[in-house]
Each structure stands twice: as structure tokens, then as C-alpha cells.
C-alpha positions, 0 to 999 in steps of 0.5 A: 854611514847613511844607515846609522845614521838613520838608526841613530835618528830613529833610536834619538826620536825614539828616546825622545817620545818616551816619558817613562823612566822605565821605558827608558831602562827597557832601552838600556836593557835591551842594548845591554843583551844585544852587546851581550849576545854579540860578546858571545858572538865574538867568542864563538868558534863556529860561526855557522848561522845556525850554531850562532842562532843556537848559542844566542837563543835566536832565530836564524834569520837574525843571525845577519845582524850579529855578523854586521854588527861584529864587523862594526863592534870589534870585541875589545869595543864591544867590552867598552859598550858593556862598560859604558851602558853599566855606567849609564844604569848607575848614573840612570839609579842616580848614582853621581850624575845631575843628568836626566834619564833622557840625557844619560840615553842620548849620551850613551847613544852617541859614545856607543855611535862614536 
């Protein structure tokens, strides 16, 4: 859709502009508890936006996001993401990869887009 693409885009400029490594890990970090936090979404029996805000340790006004995003990021999906952006930090640590940080981001950007 237009939105994720747009998304995608700002994320891409995003990664772009850092120079850092460890800025670069701060966006693997923070995909991995947003996908974390929508597993346990996934996993919750009430989904009332204020047990939903409870369980995940936020405000309820973000509630909307982790609905949106679990409409988009069924769970066995999710658990795929998890996967990948593990593999992504293990590659990141040099682990079997000749790719660059910037690289490995985009790469796993576009699997989780795809």
C-alpha cells in the first residue's frame, strides 16, 4: 500500500543517514520488541485496549499500532520476522556474512516488507 511504502522509504532514508554501527543496531533492537511485543499480542486472550496496553508496557493510545500491525503480521509470520532479525544480528556480529551493517538493515527491511 502507499502508507508502507512510504514507511519503507522513510525507514531506507533512515538507515541511510546513520553512520554508526550502533545506531544501526538501535533499529534491529527496536523492530525486535515491537515484533516481540506484537507475538504477545497475538497471544493475549483479551484484546481490550487497555489490557493490551497493560500487558505490553504501553500507553493506550498505541494500542491501534499493534492491531494494524497484527492484521498485516499474522503470528506464524511474526515468528518468522523474529527469526530473520536474529539472524540479521548474528550476521551484524560478523558472524558468516561479508555484508555491511547498512546492507544486512535494507536486506532484512525488504524480507520483513515482503
Amino acid at each position: 500500500t502507499r502508507s508502507t511504502l512510504f514507511k519503507v522509504k522513510t525507514a531506507y532514508r533512515s538507515i541511510k543517514s546513520r553512520k554508526s554501527q550502533n545506531q544501526q543496531n538501535t533499529n534491529c533492537s527496536l523492530l525486535n520488541s515491537f515484533f516481540t511485543q506484537l507475538l504477545i499480542y497475538h497471544g493475549l486472550q483479551n484484546k481490550s485496549r487497555d489490557q493490551v496496553a497493560k500487558s505490553l508496557g504501553i500507553k493506550p493510545f498505541f494500542v491501534t499500532d499493534y492491531v494494524t500491525a497484527a492484521r498485516n503480521y499474522p503470528m506464524r509470520k511474526v515468528a518468522q520476522v523474529i527469526s530473520m532479525l536474529r539472524d540479521a544480528d548474528v550476521k551484524s556480529k560478523g558472524v558468516g556474512a561479508s555484508q555491511t551493517h547498512r546492507d544486512i538493515l535494507k536486506e532484512l527491511l525488504f524480507k520483513i516488507l515482503h
